[in-house]
C-alpha positions in Angstrom: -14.7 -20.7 26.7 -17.7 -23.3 25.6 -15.2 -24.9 23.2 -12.4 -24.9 24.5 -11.4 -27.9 26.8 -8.8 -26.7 29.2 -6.7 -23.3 29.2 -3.7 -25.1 27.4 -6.3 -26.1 24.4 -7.5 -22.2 24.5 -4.0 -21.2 24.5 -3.3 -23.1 21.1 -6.3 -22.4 19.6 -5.5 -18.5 20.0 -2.0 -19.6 19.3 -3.3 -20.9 15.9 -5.5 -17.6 15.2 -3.1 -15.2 15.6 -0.7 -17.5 13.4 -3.3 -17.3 11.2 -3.2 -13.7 10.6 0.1 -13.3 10.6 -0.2 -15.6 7.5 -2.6 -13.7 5.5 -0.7 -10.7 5.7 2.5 -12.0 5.0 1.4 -14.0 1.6 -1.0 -12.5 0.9 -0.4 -8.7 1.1 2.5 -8.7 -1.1 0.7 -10.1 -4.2 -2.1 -7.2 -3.3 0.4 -5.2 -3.5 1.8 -6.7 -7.0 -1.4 -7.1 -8.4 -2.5 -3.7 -7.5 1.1 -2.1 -9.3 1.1 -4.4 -12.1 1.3 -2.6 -15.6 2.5 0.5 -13.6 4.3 2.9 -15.7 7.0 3.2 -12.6 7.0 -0.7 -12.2 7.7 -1.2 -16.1 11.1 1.3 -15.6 12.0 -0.1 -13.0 12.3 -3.3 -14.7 13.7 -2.3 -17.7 16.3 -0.4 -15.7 17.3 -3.3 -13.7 18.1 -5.1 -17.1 19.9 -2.3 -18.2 21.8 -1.5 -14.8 22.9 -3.0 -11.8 19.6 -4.9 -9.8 20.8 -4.6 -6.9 21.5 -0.5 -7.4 18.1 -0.2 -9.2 16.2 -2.5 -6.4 18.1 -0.7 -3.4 17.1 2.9 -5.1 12.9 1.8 -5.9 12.9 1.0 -2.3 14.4 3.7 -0.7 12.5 6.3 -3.3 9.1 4.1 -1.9 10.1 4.8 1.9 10.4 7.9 1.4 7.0 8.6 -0.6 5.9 6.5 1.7 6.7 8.1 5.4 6.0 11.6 3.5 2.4 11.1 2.6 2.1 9.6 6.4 3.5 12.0 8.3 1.5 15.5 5.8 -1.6 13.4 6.0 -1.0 12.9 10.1 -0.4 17.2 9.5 -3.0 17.7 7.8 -5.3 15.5 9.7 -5.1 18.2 12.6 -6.3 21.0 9.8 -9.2 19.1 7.4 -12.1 16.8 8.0 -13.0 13.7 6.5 -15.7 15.3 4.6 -13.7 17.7 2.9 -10.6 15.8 2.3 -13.5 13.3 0.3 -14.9 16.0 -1.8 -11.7 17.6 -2.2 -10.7 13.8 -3.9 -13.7 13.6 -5.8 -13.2 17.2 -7.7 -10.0 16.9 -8.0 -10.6 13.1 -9.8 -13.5 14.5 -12.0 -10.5 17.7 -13.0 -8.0 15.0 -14.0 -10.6 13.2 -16.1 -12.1 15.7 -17.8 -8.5 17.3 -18.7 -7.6 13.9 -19.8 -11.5 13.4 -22.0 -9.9 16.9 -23.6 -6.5 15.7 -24.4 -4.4 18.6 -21.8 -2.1 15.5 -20.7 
């Protein structure tokens, strides 16, 4: 309260803050998001398959098929979550990353 002059200036100043935040994550989480998919395999069909079928079908379908991915891998991790630690769900990760990569050093995929 040392910088604030009155309640009312306190009130806008949180006012402000929280408008803020609400700011960042609504510009700035969607071209995360972009950035982090761009080049995607699944990104790059769904493109061409919007130029080759109806948009609004192909955009209606990608975001339905997301939900779903989506609200699945919440609601097994929130099951698993009950079952596995942190620890082991980690090294579990980390073998399973260093199995993909030396199948894919050795050409399997």
């Amino acid at each position: 309260q040392k910088y604030c002059l009155s309640n009312n200036h306190c009130r806008r100043r949180l006012d402000a803050q929280i408008l803020s935040i609400h700011e960042q994550v609504v510009y700035r989480l969607p071209n995360f998001v972009y950035m982090q998919e761009w080049g995607d395999r699944s990104m790059l069909a769904t493109i061409a398959l919007g130029a080759a079928q109806s948009p609004l079908g192909v955009a209606s379908g990608a975001i339905a098929g997301h939900l779903v991915a989506t609200l699945l891998a919440i609601i097994g991790g929130a099951f698993l979550a009950n079952y596995l630690s942190e620890k082991l769900v980690g090294l579990l990760g980390g073998v399973l990353f260093l199995l993909f990569a030396a199948a894919t050093l050795f050409g399997v995929f």
